[in-house]
C-alpha positions in Angstrom: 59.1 92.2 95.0 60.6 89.0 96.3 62.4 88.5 93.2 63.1 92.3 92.7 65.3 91.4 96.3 66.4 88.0 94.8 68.0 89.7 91.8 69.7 92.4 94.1 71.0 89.9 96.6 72.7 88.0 94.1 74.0 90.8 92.0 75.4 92.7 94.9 77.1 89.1 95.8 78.6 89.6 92.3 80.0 93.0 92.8 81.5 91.7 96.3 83.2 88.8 94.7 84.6 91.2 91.9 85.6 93.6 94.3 87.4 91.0 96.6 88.6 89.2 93.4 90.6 92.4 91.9 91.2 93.6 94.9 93.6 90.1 95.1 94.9 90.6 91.5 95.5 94.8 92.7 97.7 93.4 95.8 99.6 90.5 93.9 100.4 93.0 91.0 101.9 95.2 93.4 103.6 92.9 95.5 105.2 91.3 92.4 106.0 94.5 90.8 107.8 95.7 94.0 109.9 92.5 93.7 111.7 93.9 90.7 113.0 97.4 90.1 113.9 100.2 87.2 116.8 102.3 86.7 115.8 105.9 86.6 118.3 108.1 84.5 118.7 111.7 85.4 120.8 114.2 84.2 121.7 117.6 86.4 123.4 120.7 84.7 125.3 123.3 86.6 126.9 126.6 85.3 129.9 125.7 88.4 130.8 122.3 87.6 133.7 121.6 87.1 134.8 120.2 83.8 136.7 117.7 84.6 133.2 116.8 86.6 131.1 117.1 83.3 129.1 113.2 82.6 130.3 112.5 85.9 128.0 109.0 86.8 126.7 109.4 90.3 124.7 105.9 91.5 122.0 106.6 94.5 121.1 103.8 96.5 118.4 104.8 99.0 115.7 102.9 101.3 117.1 99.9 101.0 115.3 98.7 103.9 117.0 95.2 103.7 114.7 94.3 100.6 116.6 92.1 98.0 116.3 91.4 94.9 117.7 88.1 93.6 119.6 85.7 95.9 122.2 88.1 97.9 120.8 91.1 95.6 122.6 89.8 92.3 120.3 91.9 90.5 121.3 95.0 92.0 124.8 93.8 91.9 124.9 93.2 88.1 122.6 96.4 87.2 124.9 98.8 88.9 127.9 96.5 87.3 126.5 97.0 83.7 125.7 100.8 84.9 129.4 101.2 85.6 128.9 104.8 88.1 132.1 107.0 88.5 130.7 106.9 92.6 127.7 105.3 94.6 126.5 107.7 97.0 124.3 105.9 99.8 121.2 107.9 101.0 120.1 106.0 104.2 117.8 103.5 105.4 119.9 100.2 104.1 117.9 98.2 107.1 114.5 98.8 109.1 115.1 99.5 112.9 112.8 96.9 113.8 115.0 94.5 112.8 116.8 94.7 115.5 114.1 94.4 118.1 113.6 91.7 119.9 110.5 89.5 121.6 110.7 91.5 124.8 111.0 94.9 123.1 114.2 95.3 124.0 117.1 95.7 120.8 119.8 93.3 120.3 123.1 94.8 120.7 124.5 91.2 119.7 122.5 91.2 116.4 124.5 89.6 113.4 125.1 92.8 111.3 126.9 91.2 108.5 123.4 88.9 108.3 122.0 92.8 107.1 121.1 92.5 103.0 122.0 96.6 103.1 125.7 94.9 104.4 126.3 92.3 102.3 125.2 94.8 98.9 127.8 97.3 100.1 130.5 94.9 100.5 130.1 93.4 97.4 129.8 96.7 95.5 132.7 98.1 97.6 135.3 95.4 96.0 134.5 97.6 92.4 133.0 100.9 93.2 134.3 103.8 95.5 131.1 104.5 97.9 129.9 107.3 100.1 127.0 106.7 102.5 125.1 109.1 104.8 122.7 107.2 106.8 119.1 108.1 107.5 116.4 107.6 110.2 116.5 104.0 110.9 120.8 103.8 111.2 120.2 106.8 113.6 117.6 105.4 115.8 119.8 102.1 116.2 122.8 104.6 116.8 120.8 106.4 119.5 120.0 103.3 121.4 123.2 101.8 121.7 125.3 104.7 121.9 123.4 107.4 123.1 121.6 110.4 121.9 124.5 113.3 121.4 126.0 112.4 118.0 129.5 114.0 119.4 130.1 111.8 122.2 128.9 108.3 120.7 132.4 105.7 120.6 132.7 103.2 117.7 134.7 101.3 119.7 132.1 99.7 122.6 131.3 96.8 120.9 127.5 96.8 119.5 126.2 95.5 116.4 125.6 99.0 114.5 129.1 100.3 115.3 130.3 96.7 114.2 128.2 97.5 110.7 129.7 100.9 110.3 134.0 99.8 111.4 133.2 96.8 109.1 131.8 98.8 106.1 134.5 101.6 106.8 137.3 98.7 106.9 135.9 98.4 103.4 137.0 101.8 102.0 133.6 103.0 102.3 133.4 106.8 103.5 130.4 108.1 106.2 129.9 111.5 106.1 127.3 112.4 108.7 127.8 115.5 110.1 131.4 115.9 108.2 132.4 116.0 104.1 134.8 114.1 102.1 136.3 115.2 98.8 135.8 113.8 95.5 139.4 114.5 93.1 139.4 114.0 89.2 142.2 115.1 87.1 143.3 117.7 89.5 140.0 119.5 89.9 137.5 118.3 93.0 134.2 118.5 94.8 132.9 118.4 98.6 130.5 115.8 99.4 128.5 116.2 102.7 126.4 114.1 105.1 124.5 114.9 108.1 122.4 113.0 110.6 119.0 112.7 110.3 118.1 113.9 113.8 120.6 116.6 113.8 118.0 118.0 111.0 115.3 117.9 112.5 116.6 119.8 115.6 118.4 122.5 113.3 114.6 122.9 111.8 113.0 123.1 115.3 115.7 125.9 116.8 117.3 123.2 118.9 120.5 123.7 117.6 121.3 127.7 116.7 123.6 128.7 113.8 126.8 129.8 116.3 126.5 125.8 117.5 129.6 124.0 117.5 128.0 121.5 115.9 127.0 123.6 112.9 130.7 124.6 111.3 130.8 121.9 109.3 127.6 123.9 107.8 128.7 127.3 108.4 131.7 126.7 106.2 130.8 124.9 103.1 133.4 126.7 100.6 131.0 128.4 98.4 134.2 128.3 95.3 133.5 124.9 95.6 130.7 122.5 93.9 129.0 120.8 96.9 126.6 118.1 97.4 125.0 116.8 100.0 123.4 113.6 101.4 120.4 114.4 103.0 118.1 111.8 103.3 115.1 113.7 104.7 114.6 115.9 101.0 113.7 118.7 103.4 117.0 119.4 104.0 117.3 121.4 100.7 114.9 123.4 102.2 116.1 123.8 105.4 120.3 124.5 104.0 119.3 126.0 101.1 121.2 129.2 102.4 124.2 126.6 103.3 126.1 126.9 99.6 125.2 123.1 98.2 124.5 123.2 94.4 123.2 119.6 94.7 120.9 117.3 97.3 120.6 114.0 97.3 117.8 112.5 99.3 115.2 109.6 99.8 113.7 108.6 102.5 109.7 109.7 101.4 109.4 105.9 98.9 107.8 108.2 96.7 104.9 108.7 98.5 104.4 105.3 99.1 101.4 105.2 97.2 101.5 107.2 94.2 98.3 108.3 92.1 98.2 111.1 89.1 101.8 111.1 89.3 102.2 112.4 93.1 102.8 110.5 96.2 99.9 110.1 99.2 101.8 109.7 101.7 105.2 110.3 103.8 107.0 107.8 106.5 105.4 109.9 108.7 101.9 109.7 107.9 101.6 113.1 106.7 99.7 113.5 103.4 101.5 114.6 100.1 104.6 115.2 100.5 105.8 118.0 98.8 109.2 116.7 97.9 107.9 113.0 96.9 110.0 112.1 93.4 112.5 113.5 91.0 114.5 116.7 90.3 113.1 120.3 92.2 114.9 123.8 92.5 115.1 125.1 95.7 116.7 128.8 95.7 120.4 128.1 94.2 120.1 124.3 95.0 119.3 121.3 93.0 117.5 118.5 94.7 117.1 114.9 93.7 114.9 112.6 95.3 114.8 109.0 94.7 112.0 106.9 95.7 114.0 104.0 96.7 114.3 100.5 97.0 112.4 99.2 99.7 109.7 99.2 102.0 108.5 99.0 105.8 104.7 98.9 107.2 103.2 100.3 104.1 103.7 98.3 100.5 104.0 100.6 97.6 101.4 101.0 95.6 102.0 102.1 91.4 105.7 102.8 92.5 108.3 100.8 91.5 111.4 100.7 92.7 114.1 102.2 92.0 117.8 102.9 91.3 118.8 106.2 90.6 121.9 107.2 87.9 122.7 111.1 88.0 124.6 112.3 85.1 126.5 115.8 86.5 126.6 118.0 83.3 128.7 121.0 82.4 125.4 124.0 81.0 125.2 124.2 77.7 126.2 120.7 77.2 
């Protein structure tokens, strides 16, 4: 009997120290897998596209979250180089909020934005590439500390490092399209690209904000002659517009599900379990939506889900 224990003691010390032991390799896989990143090709056909628009290279940078990869992200840099995209379109979350916070709780308003990864990427890429960028959840919580919680009445010019990172990146050429559209022209035929704020979502989805708003005619008239995209980077946005006349949606913001088993993601920012709109190309009504599961991380390391770039081919049907 004594032996009988003997032999189970030291056998379940066995299992332990395998357990513990790939447990270590399981973590250092991940963490060195997440240090590196794939390019995930996609293409997107549309029956209203127009021609002129057809293998038209759209580049998605999402979730950022200040990760870099290479010394001042030169591996980003020279993939999206050798990718050569007609357009990037920026998706949100190019820092983490917390960032900004400081030992007494408190956020810095002094904060060296151009020390930002997510700033120094964009300026480089914005010397070669024409960029559009609709921020997501972590720009707008920074945006609603320092400049206040209606979106309509916040001033880019009180001096505060997130409306120094947006002047600065704007100085740059680079368009932000939250709450408002820009227009994309190629060989005399164009398209409508739109943004909107993450929080202005949420309280459109909650009733907060009713359909004769104000604040919704940027929304209320989308020209449905038009082929329009938007930047949403909550991917429930294509849900909640899909009555709103955009052919495509661009989003992020779920990392894929963070953790990502049989092919579908555990687990959302938010802590809610499967996200239904985790990864890749869904149909929602007339609208096309793309999600990418990003670049970076912030409490919760990915787990079998690699980062990633995103390159969207726009194609004429048929072709």
């Amino acid at each position: 009997m004594r032996n009988f224990k003997k032999h189970i003691g030291v056998f379940s010390i066995i299992i332990l120290v395998f357990i513990v032991a790939y447990t270590a390799y399981f973590i250092n896989k991940n963490n060195i897998a997440n240090q590196s990143f794939i390019v995930n090709k996609q293409n997107i056909s549309f029956s209203n596209l127009p021609s002129n628009f057809n293998d038209y290279k759209i580049l998605e940078i999402a979730d950022l979250h200040s990760m870099k990869f290479g010394e001042n992200n030169e591996k980003l840099i020279s993939e999206i180089d050798k990718l050569s995209p007609d357009i990037i379109f920026v998706t949100g979350d190019m820092f983490s909020a917390y960032q900004f916070k400081k030992d007494d709780g408190t956020y810095n308003r002094d904060y060296n934005e151009e020390s930002l990864p997510g700033f120094q990427l964009l300026k480089n890429l914005s010397q070669k590439h024409e960029i559009i960028y609709s921020t997501g959840n972590h720009e707008e919580g920074i945006d609603k500390i320092f400049n206040g919680e209606d979106w309509s009445l916040r001033d880019r010019n009180i001096d505060n490092a997130y409306n120094r990172y947006i002047n600065k990146l704007t100085d740059l050429g680079i368009k932000f399209v939250d709450n408002n559209y820009t227009t994309i022209s190629k060989n005399g035929q164009s398209i409508n690209v739109y943004g909107i704020y993450y929080c202005f979502l949420d309280k459109y989805a909650s009733g907060q904000i009713s359909d004769d708003s104000p604040d919704l005619y940027f929304l209320n008239n989308v020209d449905d002659t038009k082929f329009n995209i938007l930047l949403s980077h909550n991917p429930t946005g294509a849900q909640i517009l899909q009555d709103k006349n955009f052919d495509l949606v661009l989003s992020g913001h779920v990392h894929g599900g963070i953790i990502r088993l049989f092919n579908k993601g555990l687990l959302d920012p938010a802590r809610k379990l499967f996200p239904k709109y985790d990864k890749g190309l869904y149909q929602i009504g007339n609208t096309k939506l793309f999600v990418s599961v990003g670049l970076g991380n912030t409490k919760f390391m990915r787990i079998n889900n690699t980062p990633e770039l995103n390159l969207i081919t726009l194609k004429t049907e048929n072709t």
